[in-house]
PATITOR-928974 format. One record per residue (C-alpha): residue number from 1; residue in one letter; y, z, x. Coordinates in Angstrom, 3 decimals, padded with zeros to 6 digits. Layout:
<pts>
     n   res         c2         c3         c1
   NUM     A          Y          Z          X
...
</pts>
This chain:
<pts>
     n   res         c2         c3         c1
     1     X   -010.570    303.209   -022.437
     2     X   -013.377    302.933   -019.627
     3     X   -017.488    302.561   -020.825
     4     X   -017.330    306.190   -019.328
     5     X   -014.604    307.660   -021.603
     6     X   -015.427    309.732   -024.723
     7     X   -013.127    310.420   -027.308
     8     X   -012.454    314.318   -028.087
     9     X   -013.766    315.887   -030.977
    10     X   -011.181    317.593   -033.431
    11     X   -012.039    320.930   -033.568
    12     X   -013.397    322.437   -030.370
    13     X   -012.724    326.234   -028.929
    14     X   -014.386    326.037   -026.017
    15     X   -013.814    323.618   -022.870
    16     X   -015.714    319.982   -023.521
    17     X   -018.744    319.135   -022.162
    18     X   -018.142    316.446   -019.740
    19     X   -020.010    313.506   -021.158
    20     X   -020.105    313.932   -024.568
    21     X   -018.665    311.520   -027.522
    22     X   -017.440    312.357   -031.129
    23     X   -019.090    309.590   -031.935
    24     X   -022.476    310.087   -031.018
    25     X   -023.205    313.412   -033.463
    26     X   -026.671    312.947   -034.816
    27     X   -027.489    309.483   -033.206
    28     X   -030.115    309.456   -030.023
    29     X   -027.975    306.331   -028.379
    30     X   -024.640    306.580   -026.746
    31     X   -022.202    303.300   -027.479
    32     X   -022.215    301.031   -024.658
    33     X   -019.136    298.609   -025.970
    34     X   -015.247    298.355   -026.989
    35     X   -016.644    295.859   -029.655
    36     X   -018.664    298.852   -030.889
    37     X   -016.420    301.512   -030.694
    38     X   -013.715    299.569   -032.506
    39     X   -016.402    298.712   -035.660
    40     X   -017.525    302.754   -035.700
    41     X   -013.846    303.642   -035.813
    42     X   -012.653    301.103   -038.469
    43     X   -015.839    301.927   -040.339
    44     X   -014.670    305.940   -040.106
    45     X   -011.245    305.294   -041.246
    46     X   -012.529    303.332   -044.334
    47     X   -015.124    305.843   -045.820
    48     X   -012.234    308.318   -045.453
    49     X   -009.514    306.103   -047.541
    50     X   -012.819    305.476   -050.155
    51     X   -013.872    309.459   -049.995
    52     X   -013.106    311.371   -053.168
    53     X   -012.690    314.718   -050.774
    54     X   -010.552    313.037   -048.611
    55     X   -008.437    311.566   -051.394
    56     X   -008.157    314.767   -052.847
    57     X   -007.244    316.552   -049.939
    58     X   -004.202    314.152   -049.650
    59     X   -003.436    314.014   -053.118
    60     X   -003.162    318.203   -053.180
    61     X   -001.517    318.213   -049.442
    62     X   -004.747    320.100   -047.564
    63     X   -004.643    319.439   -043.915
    64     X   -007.947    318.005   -044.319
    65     X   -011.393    317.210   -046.590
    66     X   -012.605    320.680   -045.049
    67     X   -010.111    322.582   -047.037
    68     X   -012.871    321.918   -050.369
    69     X   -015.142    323.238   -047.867
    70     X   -014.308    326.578   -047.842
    71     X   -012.674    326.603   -051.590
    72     X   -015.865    326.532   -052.709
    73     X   -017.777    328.871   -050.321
    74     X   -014.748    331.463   -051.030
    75     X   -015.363    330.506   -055.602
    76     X   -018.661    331.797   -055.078
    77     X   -018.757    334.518   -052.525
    78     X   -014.863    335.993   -052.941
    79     X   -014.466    336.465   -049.466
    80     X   -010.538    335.958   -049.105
    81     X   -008.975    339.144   -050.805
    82     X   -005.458    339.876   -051.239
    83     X   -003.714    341.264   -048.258
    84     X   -007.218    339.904   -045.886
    85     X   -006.237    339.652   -042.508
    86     X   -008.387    336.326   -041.421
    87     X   -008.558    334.614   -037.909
    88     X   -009.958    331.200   -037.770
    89     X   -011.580    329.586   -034.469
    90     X   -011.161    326.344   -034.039
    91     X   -008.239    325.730   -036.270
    92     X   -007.277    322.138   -035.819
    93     X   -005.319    320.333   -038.164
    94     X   -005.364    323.479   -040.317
    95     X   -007.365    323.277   -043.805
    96     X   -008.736    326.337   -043.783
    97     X   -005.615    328.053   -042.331
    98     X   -004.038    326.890   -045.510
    99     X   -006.911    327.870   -047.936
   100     X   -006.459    331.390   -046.141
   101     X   -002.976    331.510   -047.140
   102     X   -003.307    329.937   -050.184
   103     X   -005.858    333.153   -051.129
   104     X   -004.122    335.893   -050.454
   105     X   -004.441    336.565   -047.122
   106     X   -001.495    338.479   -045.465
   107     X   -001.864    337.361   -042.009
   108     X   -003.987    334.453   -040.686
   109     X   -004.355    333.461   -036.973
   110     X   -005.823    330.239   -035.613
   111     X   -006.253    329.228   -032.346
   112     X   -007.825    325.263   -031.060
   113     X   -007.863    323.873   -027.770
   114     X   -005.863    321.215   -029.702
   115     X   -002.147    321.248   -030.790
   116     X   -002.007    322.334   -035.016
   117     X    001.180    321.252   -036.852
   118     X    002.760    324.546   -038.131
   119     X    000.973    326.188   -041.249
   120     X    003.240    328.004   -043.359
   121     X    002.041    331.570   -043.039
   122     X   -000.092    331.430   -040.499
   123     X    000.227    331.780   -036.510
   124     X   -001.717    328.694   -034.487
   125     X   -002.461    329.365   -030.962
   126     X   -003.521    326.001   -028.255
   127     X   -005.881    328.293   -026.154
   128     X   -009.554    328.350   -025.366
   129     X   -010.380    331.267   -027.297
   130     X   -013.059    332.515   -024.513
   131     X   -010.654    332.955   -022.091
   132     X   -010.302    336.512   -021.310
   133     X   -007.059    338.116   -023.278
   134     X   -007.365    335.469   -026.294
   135     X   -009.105    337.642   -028.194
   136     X   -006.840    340.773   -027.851
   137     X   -004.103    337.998   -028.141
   138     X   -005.414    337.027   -031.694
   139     X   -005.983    341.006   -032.915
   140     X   -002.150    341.653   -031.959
   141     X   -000.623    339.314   -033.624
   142     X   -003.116    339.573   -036.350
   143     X   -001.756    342.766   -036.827
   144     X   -005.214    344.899   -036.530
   145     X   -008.824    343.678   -037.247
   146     X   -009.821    340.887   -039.424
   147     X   -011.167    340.939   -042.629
   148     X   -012.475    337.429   -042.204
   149     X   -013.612    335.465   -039.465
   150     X   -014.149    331.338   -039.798
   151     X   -015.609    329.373   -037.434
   152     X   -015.663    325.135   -037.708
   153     X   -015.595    325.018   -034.426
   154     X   -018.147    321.909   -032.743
   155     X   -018.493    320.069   -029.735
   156     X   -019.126    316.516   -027.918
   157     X   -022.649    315.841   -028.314
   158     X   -024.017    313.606   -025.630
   159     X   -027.004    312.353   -027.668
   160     X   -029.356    314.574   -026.443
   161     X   -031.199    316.435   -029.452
   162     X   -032.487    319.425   -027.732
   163     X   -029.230    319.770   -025.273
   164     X   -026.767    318.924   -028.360
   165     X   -028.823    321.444   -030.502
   166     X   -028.382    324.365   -027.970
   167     X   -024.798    323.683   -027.644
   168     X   -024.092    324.306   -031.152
   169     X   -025.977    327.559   -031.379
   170     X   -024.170    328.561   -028.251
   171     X   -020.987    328.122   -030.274
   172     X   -022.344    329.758   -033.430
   173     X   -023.256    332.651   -031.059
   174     X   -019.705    332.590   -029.506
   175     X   -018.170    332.902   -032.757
   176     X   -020.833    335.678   -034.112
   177     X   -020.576    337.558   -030.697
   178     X   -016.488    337.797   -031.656
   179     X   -016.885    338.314   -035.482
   180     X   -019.492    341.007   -034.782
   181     X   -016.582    342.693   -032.213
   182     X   -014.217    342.657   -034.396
   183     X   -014.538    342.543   -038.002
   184     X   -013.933    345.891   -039.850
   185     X   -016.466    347.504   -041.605
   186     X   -017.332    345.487   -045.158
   187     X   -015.575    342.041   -042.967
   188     X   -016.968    338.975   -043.747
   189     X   -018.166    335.697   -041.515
   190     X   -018.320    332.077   -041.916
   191     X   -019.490    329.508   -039.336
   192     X   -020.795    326.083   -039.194
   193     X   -024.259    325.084   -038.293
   194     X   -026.869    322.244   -039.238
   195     X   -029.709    321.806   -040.989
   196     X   -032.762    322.217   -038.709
   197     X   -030.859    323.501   -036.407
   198     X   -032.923    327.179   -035.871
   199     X   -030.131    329.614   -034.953
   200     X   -033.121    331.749   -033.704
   201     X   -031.755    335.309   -032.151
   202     X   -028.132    334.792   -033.566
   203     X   -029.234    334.475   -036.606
   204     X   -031.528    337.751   -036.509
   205     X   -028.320    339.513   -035.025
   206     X   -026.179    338.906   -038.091
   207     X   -028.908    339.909   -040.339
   208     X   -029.169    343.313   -038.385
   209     X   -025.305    343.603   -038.252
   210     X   -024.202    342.380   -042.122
   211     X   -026.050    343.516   -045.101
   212     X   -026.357    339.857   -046.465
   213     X   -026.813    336.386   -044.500
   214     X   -026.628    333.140   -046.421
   215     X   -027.200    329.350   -045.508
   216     X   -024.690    327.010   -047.935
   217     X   -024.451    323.693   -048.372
   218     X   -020.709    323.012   -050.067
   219     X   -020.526    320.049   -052.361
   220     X   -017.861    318.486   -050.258
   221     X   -019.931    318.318   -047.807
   222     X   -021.168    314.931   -046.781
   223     X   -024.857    314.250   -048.586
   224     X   -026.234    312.618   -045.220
   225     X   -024.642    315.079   -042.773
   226     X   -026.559    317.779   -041.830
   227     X   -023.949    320.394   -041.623
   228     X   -024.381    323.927   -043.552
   229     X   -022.652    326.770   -042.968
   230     X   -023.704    330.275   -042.228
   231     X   -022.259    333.326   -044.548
   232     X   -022.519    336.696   -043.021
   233     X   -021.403    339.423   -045.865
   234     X   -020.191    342.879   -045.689
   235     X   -020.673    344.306   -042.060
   236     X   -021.989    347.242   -041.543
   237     X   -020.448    349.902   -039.722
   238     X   -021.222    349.931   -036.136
   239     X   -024.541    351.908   -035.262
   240     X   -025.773    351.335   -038.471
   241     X   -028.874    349.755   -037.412
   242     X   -030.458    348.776   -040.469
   243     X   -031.839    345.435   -041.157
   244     X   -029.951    342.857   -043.494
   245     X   -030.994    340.978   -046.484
   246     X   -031.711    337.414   -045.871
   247     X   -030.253    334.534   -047.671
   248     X   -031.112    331.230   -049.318
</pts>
């Protein structure tokens, strides 16, 4: 691999930003060297073989440490209900396809730009999930409108803070844009974000559009990453127009 190649983030939805590395999520410094490169990547592979999550997650057979993820948002807010129809953006390898299943849900849909290894119960589509008919594509084979919408979707960062930062609201507004569409009435949404990051008019829009908007932080989440994740509860019927309660 070239000085001017950058590895692809997992799970993506939307076409990469040309430029960006995996890598360089929360650091202001691109890496310049193989020698470098090759120490980041042994050094991820080790804290995953020494991280409890990740142990876990192949000691129980989740896809992934992300499974615990939403486990626990879905312990305290009961957002998977028996018979939920759920469609999950950004997919790849699966975890939260599986907790989905796992739940109760009677139909789950995921779609990634990436390949996902069959999940038992669940329908993967490799699409870019903004391309016009994906969406439709999703609802049909859902089998009507979701009950749930997930979002872990992220992107390259190019080391940028104020460009990386607008990225990821642009995705959070993506998914919101879709969930908002979508949902039926009472439907639930979940979607990554990070700390500091303001989600500014997206975040006003869910708060106008579900009657109850939390930030979480799961346990299994990494202490010095900044990721949270946004919990939009029970929307409201279209036209509603009434403001939502804001969250923690």
């Amino acid at each position: 691999m070239s000085d001017e190649e950058k590895p692809v983030e997992r799970r993506r939805m939307v076409r990469p930003p040309s430029g960006g590395t995996a890598a360089g999520r929360g650091m202001g410094t691109k890496m310049k060297t193989a020698d470098t490169k090759s120490m980041s990547s042994q050094q991820w592979i080790k804290r995953q073989l020494s991280d409890k999550w990740s142990e876990r997650a192949r000691a129980e057979g989740w896809r992934s440490r992300a499974a615990f993820k939403l486990l626990e948002i879905d312990d305290r807010f009961h957002l998977i209900r028996h018979g939920s129809r759920v469609i999950d953006l950004g997919a790849a390898p699966g975890g939260w396809a599986q907790v989905a299943g796992k739940r109760g849900a009677i139909s789950v849909v995921g779609v990634d730009l990436l390949p996902v290894e069959p999940v038992p119960g669940a329908i993967m589509i490799q699409a870019d999930f903004t391309h016009p008919g994906v969406d439709q594509q999703m609802i049909d084979l859902l089998g009507g409108p979701p009950d749930l919408v997930l979002s872990d979707m992220a992107h390259n960062t190019v080391g940028h803070r104020q460009t990386d930062h607008l990225k990821i609201i642009a995705l959070i507004e993506i998914a919101a844009d879709f969930a908002i569409r979508t949902l039926k009435p009472g439907g639930h949404f979940v979607s990554k974000n990070f700390q500091g990051g303001d989600a500014g008019g997206v975040l006003a829009r869910l708060r106008a559009e579900f009657e109850t908007v939390k930030y979480v932080k799961p346990a299994s989440s990494r202490k010095d990453s900044a990721e949270v994740f946004l919990v939009a509860m029970n929307r409201k019927p279209p036209g509603s127009g009434q403001a939502g309660r804001s969250g923690e």
